[in-house]
DSSP file (Angstrom, degrees, kcal/mol; ACC not computed):
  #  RESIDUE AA STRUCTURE BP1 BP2  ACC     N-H-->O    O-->H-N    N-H-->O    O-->H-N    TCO  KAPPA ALPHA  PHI   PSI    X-CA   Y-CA   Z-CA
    1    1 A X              0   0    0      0, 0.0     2,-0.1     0, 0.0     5,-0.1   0.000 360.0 360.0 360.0 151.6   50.4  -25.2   57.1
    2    2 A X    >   -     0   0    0      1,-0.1     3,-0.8     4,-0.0     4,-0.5  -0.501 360.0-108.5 -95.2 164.5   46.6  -24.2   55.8
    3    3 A X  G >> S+     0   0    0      2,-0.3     4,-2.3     1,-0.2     3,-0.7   0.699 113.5  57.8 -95.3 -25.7   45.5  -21.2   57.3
    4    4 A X  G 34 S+     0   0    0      1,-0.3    -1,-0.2     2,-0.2    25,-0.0   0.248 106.1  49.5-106.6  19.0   43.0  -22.6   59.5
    5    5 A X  G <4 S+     0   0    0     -3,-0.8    -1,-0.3     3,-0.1    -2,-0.3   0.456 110.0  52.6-113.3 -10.9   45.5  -24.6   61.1
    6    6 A X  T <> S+     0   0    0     -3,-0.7     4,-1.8    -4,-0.5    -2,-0.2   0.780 110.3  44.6 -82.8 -34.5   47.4  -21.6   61.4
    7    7 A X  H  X S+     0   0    0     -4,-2.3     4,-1.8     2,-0.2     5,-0.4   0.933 107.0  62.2 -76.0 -42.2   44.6  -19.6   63.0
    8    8 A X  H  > S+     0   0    0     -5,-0.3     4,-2.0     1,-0.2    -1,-0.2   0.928 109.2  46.1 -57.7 -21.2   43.9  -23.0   65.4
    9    9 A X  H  > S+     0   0    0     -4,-0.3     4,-1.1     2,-0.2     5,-0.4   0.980 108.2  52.0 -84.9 -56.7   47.5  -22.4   66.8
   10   10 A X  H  X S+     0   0    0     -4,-1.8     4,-0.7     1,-0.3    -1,-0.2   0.759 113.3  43.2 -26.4 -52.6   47.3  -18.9   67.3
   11   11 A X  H >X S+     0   0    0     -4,-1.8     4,-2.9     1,-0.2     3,-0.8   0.924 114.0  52.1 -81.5 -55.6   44.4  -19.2   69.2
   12   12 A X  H 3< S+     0   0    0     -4,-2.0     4,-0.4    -5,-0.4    -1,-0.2   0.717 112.8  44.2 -44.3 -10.2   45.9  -22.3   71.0
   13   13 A X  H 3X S+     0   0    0     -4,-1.1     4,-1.0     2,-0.2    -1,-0.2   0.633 113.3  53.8-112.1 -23.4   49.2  -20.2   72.0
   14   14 A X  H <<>S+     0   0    0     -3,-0.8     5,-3.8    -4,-0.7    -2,-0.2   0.914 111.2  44.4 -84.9 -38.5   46.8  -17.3   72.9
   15   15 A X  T  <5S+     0   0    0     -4,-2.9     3,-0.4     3,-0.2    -2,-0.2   0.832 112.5  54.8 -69.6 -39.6   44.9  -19.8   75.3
   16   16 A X  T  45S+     0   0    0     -4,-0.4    -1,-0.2    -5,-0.4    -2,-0.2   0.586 104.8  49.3 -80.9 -14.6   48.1  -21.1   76.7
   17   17 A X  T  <5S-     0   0    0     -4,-1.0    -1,-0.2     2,-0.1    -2,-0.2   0.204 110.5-124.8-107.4  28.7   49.4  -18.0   77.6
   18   18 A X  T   5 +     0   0    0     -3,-0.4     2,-0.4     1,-0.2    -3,-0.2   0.945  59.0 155.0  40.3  64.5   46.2  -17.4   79.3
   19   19 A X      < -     0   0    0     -5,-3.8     2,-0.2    -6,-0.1    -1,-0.2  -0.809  55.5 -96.0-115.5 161.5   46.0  -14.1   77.2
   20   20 A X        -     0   0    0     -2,-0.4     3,-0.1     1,-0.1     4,-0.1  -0.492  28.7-146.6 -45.8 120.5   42.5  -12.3   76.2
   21   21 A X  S    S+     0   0    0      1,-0.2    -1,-0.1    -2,-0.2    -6,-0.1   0.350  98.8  69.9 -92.8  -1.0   41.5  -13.7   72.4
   22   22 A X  S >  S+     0   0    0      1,-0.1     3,-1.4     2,-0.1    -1,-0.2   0.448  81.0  69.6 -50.4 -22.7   39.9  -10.2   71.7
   23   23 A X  T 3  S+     0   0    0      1,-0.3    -2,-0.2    -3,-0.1    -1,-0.1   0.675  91.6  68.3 -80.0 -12.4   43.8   -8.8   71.7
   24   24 A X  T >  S+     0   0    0     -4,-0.1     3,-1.1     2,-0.1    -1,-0.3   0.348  75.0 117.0 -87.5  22.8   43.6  -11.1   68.1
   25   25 A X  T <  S+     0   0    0     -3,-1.4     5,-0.1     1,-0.3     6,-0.1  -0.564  83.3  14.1 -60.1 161.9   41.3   -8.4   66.8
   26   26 A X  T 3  S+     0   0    0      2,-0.1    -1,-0.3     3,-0.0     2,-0.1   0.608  90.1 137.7  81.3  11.2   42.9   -7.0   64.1
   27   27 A X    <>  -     0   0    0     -3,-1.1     4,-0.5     1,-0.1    -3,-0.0  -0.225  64.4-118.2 -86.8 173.8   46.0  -10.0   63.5
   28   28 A X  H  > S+     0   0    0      2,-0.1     4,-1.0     3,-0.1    -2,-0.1   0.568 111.2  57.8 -85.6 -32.2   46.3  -10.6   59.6
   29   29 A X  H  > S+     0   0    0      2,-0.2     4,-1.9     3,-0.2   -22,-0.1   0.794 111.1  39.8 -80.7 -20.6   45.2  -14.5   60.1
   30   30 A X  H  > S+     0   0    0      2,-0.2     4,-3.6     3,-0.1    -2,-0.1   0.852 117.7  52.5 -78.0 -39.5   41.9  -13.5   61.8
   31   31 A X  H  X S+     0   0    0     -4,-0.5     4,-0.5     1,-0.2    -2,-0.2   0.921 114.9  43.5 -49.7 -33.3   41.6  -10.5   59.0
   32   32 A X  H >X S+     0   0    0     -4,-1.0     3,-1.9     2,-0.3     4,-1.7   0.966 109.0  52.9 -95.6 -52.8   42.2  -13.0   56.4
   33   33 A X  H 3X S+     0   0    0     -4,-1.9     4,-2.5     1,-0.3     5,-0.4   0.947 107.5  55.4 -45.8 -43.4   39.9  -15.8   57.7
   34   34 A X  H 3< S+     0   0    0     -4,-3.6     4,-0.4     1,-0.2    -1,-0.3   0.561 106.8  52.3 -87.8   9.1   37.3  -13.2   57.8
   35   35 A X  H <X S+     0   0    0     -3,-1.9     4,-1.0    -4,-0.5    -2,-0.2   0.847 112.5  41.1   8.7 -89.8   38.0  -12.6   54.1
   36   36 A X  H  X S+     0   0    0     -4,-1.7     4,-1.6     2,-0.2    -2,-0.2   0.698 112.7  49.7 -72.3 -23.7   37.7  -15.9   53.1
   37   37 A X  H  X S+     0   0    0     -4,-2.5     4,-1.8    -5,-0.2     3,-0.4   0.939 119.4  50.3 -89.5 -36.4   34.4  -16.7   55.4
   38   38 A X  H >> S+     0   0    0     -5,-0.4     4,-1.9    -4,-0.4     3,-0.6   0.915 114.2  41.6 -27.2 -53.6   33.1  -12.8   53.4
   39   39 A X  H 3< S+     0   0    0     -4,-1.0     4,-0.5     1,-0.3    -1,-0.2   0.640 113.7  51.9-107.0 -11.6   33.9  -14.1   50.2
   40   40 A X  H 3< S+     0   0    0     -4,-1.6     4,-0.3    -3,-0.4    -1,-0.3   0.518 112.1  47.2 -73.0 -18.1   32.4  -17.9   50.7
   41   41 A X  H <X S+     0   0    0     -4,-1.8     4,-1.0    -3,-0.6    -2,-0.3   0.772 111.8  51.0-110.8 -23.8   29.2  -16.6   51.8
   42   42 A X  T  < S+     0   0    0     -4,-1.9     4,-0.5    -5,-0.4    -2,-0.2   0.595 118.8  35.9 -77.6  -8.8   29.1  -14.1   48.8
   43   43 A X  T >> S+     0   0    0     -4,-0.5     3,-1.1     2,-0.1     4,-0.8   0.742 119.0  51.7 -71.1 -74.5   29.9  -16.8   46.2
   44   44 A X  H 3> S+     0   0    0     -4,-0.3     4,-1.0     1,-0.2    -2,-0.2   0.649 110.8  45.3 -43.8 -16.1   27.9  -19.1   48.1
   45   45 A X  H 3X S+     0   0    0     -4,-1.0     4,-1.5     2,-0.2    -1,-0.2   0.866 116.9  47.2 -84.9 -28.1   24.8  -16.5   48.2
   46   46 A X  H X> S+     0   0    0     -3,-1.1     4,-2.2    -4,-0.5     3,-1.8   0.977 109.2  53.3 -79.5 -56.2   25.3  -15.9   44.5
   47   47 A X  H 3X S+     0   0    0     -4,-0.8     4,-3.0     1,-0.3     5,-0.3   0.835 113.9  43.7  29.6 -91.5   25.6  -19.9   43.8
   48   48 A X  H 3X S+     0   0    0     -4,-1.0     4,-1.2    -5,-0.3    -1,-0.3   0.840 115.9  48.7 -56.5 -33.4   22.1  -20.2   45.8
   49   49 A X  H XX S+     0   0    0     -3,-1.8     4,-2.2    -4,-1.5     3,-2.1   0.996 112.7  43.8 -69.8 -64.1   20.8  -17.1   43.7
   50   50 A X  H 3< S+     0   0    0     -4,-2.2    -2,-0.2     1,-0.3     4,-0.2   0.795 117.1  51.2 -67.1 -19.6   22.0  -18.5   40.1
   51   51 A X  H 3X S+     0   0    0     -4,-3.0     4,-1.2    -5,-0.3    -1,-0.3   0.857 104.6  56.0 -80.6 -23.9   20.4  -22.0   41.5
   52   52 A X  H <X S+     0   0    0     -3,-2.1     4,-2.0    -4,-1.2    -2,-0.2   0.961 110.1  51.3 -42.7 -60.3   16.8  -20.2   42.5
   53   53 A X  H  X S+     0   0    0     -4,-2.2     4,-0.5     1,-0.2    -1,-0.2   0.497 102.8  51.6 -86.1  -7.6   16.7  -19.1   39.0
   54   54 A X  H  4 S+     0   0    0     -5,-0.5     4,-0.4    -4,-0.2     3,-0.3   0.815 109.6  51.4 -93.4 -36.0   17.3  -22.2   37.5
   55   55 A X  H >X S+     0   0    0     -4,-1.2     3,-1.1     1,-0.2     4,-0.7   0.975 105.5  54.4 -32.1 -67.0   14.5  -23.8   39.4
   56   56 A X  H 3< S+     0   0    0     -4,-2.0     4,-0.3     1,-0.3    -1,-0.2   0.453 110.4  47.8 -89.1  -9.0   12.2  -21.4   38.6
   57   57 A X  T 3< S+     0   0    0     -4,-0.5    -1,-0.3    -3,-0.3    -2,-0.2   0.239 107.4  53.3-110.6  46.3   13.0  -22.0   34.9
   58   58 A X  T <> S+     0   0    0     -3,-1.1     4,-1.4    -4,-0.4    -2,-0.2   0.288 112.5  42.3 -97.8 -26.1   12.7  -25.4   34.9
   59   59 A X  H  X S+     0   0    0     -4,-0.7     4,-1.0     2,-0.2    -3,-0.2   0.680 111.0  56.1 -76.7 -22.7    9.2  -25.3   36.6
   60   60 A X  H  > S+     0   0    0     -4,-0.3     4,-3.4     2,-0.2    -3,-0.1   0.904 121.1  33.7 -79.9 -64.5    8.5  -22.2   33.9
   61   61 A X  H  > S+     0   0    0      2,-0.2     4,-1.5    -4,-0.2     5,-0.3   0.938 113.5  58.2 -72.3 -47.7    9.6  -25.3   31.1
   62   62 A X  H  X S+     0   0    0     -4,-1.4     4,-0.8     2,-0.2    -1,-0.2   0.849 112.8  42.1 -32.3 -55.7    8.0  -28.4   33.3
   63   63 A X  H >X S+     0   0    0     -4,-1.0     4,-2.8     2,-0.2     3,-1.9   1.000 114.6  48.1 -58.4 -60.9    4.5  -26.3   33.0
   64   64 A X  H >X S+     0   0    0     -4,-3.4     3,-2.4     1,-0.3     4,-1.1   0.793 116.2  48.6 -63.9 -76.2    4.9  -25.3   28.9
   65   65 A X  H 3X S+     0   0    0     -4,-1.5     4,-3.3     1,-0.3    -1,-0.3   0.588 110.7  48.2 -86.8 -21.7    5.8  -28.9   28.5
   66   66 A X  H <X S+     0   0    0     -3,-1.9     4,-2.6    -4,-0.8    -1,-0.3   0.845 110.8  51.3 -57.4 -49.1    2.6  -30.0   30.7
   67   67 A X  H <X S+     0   0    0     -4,-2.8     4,-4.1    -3,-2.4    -2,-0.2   0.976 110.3  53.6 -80.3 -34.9    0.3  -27.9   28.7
   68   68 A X  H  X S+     0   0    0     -4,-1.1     4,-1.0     1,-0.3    -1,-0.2   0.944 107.1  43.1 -90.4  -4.8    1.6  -29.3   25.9
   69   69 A X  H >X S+     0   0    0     -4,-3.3     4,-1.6    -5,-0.2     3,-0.8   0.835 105.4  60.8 -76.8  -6.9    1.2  -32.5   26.5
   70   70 A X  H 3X S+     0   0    0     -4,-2.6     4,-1.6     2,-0.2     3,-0.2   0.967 110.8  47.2 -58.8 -58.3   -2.2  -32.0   27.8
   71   71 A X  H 3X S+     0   0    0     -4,-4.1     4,-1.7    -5,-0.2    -1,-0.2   0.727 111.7  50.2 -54.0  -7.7   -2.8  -30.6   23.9
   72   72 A X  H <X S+     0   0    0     -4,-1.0     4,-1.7    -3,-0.8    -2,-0.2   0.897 113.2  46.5-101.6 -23.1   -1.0  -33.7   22.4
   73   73 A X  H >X S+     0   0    0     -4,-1.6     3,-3.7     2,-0.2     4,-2.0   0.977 108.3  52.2 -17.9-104.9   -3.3  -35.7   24.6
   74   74 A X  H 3X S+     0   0    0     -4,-1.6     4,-6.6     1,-0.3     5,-0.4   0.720 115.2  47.3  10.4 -76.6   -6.5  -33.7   23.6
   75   75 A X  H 3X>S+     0   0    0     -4,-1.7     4,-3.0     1,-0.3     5,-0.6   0.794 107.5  51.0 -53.2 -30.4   -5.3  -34.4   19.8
   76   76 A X  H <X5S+     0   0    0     -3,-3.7     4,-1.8    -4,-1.7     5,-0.4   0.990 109.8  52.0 -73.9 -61.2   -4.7  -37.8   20.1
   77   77 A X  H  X5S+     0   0    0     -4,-2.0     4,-4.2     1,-0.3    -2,-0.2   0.894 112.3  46.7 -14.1 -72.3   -8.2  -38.3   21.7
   78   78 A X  H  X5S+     0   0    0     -4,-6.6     4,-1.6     1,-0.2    -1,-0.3   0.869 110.7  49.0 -71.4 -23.1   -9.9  -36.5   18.9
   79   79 A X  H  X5S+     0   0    0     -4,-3.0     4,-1.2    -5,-0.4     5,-0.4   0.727 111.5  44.6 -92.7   0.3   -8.4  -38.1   16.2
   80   80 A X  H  X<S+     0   0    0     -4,-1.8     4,-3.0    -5,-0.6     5,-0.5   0.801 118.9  53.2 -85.0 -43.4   -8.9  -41.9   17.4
   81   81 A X  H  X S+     0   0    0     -4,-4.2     4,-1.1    -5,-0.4     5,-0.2   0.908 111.4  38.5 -31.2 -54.8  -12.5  -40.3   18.1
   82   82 A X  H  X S+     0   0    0     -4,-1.6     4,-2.3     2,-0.2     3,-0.2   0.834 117.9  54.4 -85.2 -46.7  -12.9  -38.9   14.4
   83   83 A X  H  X S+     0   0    0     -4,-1.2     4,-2.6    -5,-0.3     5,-0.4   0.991 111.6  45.9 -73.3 -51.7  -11.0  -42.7   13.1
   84   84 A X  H  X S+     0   0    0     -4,-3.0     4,-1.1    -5,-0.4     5,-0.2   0.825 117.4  42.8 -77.1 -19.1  -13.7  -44.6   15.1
   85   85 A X  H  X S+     0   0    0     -4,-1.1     4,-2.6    -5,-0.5    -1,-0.2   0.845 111.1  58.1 -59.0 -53.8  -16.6  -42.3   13.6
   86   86 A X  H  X S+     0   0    0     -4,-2.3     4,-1.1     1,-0.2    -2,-0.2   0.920 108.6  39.2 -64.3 -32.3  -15.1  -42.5   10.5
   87   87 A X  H  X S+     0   0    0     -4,-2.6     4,-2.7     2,-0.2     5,-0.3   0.711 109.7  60.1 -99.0  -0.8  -15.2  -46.4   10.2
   88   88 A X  H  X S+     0   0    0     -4,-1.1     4,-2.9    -5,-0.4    -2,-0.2   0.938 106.5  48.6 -67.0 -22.9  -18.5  -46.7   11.6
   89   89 A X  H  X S+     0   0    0     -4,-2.6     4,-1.0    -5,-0.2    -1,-0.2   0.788 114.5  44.9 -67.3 -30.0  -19.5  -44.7    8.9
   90   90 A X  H  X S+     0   0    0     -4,-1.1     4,-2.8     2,-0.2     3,-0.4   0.895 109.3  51.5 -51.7 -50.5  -17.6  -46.9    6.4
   91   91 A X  H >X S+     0   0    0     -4,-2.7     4,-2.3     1,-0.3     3,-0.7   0.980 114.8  48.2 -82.3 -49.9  -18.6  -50.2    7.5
   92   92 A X  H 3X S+     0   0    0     -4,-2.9     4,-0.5    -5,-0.3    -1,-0.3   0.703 110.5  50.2 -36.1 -35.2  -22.5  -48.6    7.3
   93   93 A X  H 3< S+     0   0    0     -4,-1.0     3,-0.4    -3,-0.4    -1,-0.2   0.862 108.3  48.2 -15.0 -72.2  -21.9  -47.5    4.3
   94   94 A X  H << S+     0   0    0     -4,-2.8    -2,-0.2    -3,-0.7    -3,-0.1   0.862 113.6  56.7 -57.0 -44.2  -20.4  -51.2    3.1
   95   95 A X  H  < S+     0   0    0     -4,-2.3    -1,-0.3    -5,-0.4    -2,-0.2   0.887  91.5  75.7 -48.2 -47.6  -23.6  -52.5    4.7
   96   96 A X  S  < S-     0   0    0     -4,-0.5     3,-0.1    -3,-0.4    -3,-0.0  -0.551  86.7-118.4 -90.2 140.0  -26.2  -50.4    2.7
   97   97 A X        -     0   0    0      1,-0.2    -1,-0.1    -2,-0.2    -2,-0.0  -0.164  41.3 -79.9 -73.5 179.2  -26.8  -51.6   -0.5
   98   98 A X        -     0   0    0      1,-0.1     2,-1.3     3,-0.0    -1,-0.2  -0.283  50.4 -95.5 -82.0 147.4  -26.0  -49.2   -3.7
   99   99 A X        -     0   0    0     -3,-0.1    -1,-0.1     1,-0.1    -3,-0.0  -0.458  30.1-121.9 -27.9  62.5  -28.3  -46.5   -4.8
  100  100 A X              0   0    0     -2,-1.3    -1,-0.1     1,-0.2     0, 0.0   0.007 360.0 360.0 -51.5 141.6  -30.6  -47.4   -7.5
  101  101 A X              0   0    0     -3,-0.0    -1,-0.2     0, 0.0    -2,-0.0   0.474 360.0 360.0 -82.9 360.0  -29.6  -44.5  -10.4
């Protein structure tokens, strides 16, 4: 039997002899459940801790990866800018006739 089926009988046999359930202070199956509920909410806080701090660098890497794609952005901008400068400048070029030497 699992312990918190052991503890529900206890409590059931304690109710059925119409005794006080403060006289289980201090049993070994109530010590031990409150154990286990200790040692679940102290995994479980560190759990929630180690998950905080993975959030918060995963939002730390979500920004650096933001900014850089804002810069790859940026670059891409300026160079299709600087390519369409650059062939107006060709094809004017290809337009003007040569230099007399």
């Amino acid at each position: 039997m699992q312990h918190s089926e052991q503890l529900a009988e206890l409590v059931s046999t304690y109710r059925g002899q119409d005794r006080d359930l403060r006289d289980l202070d201090g049993h070994p199956l109530l010590a031990e459940g409150m154990r286990s509920i200790e040692k679940y909410l102290q995994v479980s806080g560190d759990a929630r801790d180690a998950l905080l701090e993975n959030v918060e660098r995963l939002s730390e890497t979500v920004r650096e990866a933001q900014a850089m794609l804002d810069v790859l952005k940026r670059s891409r901008e300026a160079r299709e800018l600087s390519r369409e400068r650059f062939t107006s400048k060709a094809r004017q070029a290809l337009d003007t006739p040569p230099m007399p030497e």
